[in-house]
C-alpha positions as CSV (number, residue, x, y, z in Angstrom):
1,X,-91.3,-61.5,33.7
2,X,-88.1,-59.9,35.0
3,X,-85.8,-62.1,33.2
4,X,-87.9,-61.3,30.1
5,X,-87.6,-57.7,30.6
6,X,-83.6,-58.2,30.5
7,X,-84.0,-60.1,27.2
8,X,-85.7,-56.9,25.7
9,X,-83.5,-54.8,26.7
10,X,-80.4,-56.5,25.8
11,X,-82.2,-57.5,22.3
12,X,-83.1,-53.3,21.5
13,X,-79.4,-52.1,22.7
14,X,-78.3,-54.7,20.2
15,X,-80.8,-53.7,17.3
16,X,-79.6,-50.4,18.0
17,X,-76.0,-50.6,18.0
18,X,-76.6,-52.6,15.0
19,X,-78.4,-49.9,13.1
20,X,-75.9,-47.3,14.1
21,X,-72.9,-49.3,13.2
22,X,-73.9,-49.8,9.9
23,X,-75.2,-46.5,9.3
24,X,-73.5,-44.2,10.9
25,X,-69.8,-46.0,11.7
26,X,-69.3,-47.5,8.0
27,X,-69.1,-51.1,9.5
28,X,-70.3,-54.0,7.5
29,X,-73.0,-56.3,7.7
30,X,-71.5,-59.4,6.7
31,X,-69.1,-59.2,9.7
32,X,-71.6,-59.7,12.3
33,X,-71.6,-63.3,11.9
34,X,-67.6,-63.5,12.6
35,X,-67.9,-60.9,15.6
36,X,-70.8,-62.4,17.1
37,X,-68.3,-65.8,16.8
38,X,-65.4,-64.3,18.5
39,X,-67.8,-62.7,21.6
40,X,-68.7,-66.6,21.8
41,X,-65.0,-67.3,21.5
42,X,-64.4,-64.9,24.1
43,X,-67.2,-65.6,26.5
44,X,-65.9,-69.3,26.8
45,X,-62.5,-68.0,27.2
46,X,-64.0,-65.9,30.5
47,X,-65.9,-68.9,31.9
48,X,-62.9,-70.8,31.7
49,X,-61.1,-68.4,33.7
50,X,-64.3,-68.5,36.0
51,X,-63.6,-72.0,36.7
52,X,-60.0,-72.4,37.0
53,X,-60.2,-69.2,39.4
54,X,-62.8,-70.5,41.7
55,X,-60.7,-74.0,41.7
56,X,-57.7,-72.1,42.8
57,X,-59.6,-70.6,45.4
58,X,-60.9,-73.3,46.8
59,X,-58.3,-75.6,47.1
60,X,-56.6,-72.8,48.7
61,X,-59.4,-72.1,51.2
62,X,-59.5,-75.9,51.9
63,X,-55.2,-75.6,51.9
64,X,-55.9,-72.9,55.0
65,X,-58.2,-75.0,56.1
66,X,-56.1,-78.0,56.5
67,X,-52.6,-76.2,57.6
68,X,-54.1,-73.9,60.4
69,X,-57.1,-75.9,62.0
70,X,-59.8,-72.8,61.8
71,X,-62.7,-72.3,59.4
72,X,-62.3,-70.4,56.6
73,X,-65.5,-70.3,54.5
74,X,-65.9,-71.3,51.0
75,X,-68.2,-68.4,50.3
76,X,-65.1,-66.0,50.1
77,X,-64.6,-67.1,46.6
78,X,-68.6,-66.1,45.7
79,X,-68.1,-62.4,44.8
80,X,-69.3,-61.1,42.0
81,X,-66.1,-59.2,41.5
82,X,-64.3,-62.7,40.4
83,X,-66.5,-62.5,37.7
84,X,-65.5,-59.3,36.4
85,X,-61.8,-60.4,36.8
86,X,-62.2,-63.4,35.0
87,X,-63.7,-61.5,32.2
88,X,-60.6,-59.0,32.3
89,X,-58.8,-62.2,32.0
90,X,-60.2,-63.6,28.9
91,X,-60.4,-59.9,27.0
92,X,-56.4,-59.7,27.6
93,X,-55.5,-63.1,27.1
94,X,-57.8,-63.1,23.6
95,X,-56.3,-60.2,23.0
96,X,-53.3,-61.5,23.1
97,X,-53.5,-64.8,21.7
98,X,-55.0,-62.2,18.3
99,X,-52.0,-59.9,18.3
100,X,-49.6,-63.6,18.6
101,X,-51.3,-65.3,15.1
C-alpha cells in the first residue's frame, strides 16, 4: 500500500506539471516523448555512476583492508548521499556531453 501511495503521488505531480506546462509555460506536447527519453537517458547515466562509484569504493575499502591489517567495513560506501552524488554526476556529465554535440 505504501509503495502504491508513492506511485500516486509521483503519477498526480506529473499530470500536474504536465497540465501547467502546456498551459501556462507555452511548452509543447509533442516533446514529452523526447524529454521523457532523455530523463531515461539520464537516469541510466546516474546508475552508471552508482556502480562505478560503489566499485571504487570498495576496492578501496578492501585496498585499506589489505595494506593496514584492521577492519574497515563495507557498509561505509551504503549512504544514501552516494546516491545523490552520482545523480549530480550524471546531470553534469549529460550536460556536458549536450553542450559538446
Amino acid at each position: 500500500m505504501r509503495s502504491l501511495t508513492l506511485v500516486i503521488i509521483v503519477c498526480l505531480t506529473s499530470l500536474a506539471a504536465y497540465l501547467a506546462g502546456t498551459r501556462f509555460a507555452g511548452l509543447r506536447r509533442t516533446h514529452v516523448r523526447e524529454a521523457a527519453i532523455e530523463a531515461l537517458d539520464y537516469l541510466g547515466l546516474a546508475v552508471a555512476f552508482l556502480l562505478c562509484n560503489l566499485a571504487v569504493g570498495i576496492a578501496l575499502i578492501l585496498g585499506l583492508r589489505t595494506l593496514t591489517g584492521r577492519f574497515v567495513s563495507v557498509y561505509l560506501v551504503n549512504d544514501a548521499a552516494l546516491a545523490i552524488l552520482s545523480l549530480l554526476q550524471a546531470f553534469i556529465f549529460h550536460r556536458w556531453r549536450g553542450r559538446s554535440s
